[in-house]
TIBAMAR-184160 format. One record per residue: x negated, y negated, z negated of N, C-alpha, C, O in turn; residue in three letters; residue number from 1. Coordinates in steps of 0.001 Angstrom, whole numbers, padded with zeros to 6 digits. Layout:
BEGIN
ATOM       n.u       n.v       n.w      ca.u      ca.v      ca.w       c.u       c.v       c.w       o.u       o.v       o.w   res     n
ATOM         X         Y         Z         X         Y         Z         X         Y         Z         X         Y         Z   ALA   NUM
...
//
This chain:
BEGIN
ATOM       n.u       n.v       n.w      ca.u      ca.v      ca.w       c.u       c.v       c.w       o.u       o.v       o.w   res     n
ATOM   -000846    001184    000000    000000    000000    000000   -000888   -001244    000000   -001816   -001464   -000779   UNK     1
ATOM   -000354   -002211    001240   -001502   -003186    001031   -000794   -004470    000115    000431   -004597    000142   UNK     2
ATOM   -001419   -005158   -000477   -001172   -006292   -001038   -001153   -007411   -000323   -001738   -007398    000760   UNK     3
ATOM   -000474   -008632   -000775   -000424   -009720    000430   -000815   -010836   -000897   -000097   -011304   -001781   UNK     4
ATOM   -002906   -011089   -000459   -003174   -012127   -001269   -003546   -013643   -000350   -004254   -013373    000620   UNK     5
ATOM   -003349   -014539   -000416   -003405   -015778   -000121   -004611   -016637   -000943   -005023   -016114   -001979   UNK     6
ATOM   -005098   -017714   -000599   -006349   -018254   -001450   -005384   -019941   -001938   -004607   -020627   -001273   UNK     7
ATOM   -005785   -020060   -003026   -005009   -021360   -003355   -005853   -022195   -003843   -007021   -021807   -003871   UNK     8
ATOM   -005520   -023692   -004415   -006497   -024563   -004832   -005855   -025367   -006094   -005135   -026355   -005951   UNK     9
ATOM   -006158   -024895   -007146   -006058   -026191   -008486   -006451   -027035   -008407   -007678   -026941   -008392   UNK    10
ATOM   -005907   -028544   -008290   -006608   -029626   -008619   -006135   -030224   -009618   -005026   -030701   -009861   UNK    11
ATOM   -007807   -030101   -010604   -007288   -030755   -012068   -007551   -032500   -012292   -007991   -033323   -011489   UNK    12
ATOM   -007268   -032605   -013160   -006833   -034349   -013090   -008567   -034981   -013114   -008862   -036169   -013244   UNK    13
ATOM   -009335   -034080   -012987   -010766   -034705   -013282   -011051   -034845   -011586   -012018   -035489   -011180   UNK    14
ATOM   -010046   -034133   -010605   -010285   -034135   -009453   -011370   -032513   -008517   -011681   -032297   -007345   UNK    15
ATOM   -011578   -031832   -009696   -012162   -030481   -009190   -011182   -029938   -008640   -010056   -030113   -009106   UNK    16
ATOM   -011399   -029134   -007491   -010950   -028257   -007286   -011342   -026571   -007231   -012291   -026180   -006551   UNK    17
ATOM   -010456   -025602   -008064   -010809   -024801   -008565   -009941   -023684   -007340   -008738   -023807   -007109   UNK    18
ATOM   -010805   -022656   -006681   -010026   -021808   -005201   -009577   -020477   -006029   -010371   -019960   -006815   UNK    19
ATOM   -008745   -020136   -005896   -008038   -019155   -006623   -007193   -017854   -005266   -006556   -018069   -004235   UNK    20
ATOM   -007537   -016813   -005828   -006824   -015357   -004448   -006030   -015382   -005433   -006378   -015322   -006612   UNK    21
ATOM   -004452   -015507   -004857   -003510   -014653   -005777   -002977   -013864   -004519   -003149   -014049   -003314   UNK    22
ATOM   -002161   -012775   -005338   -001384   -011872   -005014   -000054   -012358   -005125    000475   -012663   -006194   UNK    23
ATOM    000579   -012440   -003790    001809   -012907   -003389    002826   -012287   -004287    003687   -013049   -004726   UNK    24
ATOM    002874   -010969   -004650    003895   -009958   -005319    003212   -010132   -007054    003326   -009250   -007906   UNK    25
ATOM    002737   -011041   -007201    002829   -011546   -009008    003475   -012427   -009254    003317   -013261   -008363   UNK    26
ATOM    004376   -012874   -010218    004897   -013795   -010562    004386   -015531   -010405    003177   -015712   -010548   UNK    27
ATOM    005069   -016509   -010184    004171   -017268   -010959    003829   -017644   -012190    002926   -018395   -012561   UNK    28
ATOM    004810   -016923   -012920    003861   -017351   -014265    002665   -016770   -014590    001835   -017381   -015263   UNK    29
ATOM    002426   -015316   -014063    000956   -014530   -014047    000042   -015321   -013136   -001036   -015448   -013717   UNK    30
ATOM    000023   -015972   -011817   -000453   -016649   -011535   -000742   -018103   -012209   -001866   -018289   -011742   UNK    31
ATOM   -000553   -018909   -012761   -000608   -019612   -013781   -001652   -019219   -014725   -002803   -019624   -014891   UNK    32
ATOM   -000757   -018083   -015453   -001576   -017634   -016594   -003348   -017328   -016306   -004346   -017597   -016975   UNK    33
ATOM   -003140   -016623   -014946   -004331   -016174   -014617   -005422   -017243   -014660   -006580   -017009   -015005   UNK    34
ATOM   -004902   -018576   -014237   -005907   -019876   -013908   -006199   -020164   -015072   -007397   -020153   -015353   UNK    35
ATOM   -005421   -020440   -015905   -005580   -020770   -017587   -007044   -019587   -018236   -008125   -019902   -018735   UNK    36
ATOM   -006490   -018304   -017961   -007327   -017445   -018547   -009048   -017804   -017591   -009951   -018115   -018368   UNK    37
ATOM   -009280   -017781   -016718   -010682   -018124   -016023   -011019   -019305   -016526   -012142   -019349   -017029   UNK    38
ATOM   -010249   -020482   -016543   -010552   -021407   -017306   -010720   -021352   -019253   -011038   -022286   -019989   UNK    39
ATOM   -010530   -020571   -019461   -010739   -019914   -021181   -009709   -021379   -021800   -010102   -022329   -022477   UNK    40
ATOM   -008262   -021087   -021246   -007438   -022351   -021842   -005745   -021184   -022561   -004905   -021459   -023418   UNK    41
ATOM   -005844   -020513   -022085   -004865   -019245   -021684   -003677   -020020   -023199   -002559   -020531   -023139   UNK    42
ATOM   -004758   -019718   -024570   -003813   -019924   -025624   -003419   -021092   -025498   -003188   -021337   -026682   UNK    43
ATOM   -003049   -022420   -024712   -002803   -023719   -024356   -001644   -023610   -023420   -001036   -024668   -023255   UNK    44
ATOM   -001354   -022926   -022995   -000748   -022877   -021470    000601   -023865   -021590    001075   -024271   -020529   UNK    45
ATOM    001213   -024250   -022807    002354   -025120   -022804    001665   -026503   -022945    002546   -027362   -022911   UNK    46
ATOM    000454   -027047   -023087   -000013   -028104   -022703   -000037   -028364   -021882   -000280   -029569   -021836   UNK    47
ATOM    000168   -027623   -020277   -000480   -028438   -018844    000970   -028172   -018066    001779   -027300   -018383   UNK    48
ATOM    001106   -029107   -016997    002083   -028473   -016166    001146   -028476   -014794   -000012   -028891   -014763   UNK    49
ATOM    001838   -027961   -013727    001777   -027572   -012778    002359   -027775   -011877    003493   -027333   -012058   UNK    50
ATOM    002202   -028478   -010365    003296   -029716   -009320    002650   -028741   -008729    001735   -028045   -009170   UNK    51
ATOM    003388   -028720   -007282    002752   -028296   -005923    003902   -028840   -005182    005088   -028631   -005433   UNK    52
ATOM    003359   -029637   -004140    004003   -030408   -002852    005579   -031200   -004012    006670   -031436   -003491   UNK    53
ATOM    005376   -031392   -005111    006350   -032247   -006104    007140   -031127   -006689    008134   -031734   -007090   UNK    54
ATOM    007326   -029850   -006995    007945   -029112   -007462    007308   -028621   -008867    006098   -028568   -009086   UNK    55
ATOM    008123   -028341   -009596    007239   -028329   -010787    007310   -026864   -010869    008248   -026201   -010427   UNK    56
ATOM    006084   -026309   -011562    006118   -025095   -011549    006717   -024118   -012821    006844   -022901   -012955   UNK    57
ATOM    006876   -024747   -013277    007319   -024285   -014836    008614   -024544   -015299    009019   -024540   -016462   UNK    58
ATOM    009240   -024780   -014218    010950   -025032   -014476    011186   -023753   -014126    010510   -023079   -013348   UNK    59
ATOM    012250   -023396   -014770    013038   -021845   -014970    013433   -021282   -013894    013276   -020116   -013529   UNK    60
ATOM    014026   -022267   -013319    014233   -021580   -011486    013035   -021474   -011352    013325   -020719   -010423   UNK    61
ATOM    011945   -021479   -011355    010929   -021141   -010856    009782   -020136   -011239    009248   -019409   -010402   UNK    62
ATOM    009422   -020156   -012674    008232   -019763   -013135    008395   -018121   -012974    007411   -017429   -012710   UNK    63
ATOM    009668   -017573   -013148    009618   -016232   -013192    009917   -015155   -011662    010059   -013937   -011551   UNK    64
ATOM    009921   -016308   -010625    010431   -015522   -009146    008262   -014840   -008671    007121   -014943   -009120   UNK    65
ATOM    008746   -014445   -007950    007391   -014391   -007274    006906   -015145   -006105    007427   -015688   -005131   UNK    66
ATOM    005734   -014981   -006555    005141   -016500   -005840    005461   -016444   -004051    005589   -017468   -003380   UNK    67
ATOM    005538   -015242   -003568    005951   -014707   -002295    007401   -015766   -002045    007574   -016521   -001088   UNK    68
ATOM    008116   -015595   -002948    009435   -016588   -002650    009488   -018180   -002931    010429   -018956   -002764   UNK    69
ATOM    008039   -018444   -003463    008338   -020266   -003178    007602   -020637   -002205    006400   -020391   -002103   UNK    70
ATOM    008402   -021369   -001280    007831   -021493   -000047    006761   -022693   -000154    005907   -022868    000715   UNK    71
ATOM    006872   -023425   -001187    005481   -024443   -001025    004255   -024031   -001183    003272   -024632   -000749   UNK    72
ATOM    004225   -022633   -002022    003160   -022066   -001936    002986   -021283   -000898    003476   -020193   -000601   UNK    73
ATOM    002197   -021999   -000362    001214   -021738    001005   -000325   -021359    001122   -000865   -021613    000045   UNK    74
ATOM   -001066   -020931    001887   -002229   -020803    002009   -003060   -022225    001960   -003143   -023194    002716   UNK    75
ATOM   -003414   -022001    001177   -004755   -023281    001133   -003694   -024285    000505   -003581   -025325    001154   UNK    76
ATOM   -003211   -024224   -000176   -001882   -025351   -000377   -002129   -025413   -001358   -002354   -024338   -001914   UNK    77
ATOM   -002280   -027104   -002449   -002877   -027381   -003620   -001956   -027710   -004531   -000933   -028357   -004311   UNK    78
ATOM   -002595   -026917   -006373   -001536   -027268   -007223   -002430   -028192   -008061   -003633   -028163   -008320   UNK    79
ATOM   -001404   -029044   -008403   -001829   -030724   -009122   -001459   -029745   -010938   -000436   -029402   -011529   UNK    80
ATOM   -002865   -029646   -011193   -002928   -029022   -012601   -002965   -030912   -013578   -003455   -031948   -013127   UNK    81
ATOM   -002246   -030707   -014974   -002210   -031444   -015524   -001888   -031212   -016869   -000919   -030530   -017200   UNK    82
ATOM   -002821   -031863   -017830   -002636   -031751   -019116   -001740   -033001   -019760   -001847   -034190   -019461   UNK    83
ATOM   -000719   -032333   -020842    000230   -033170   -020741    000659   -032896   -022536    001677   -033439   -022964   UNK    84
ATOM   -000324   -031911   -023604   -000173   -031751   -024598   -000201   -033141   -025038    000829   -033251   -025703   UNK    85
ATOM   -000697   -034064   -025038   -000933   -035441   -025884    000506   -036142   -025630    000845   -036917   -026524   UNK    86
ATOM    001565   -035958   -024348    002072   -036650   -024626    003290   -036373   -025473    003913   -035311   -025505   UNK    87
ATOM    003594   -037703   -026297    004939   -037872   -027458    006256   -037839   -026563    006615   -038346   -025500   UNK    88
ATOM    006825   -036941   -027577    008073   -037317   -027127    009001   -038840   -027155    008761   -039700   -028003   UNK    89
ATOM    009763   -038960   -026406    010449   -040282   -026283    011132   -040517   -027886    011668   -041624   -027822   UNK    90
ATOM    011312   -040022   -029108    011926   -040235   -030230    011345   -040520   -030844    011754   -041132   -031830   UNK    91
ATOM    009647   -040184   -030599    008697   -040420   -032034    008729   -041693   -032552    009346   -042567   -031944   UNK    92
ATOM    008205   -041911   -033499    008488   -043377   -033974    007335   -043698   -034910    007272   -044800   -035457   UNK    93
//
């Protein structure tokens, strides 16, 4: 059985870009997770979100389909990684 992997690109807010093979038939949240874990951030993972072509990746319609079914993820097609633990919620005071 062959696998259908694609090469992708993180770009983190420092402006690196980090090239990543995923496997089309993993989730995206395993894809995700996977970037977190190479980056040694894994136990963080609700600090950063994740855009590609403006879609967020971590909204519920999304995080649990496989990556095969979102069509913005494309070959060579870049996700806007972002750390976002610092920010307050709108109530703090």
């Amino acid at each position: 059985m062959s696998q259908r992997q694609i090469s992708v690109y993180f770009k983190t807010q420092d402006g690196k870009m980090h090239p990543q093979i995923v496997d089309t038939n993993k989730t995206v949240d395993r894809m995700l997770a996977d970037f977190l874990e190479k980056q040694n951030k894994i136990e963080r993972m609700n600090d950063y979100s994740f855009i590609v072509r403006s879609v967020p990746l971590t909204k519920d319609g999304v995080i649990n389909k496989k990556v095969k079914y979102i069509k913005q993820i494309k070959p060579d097609c870049i996700i806007q990684v972002r750390y976002i633990g610092s920010i307050k919620g709108a109530l703090s005071s």
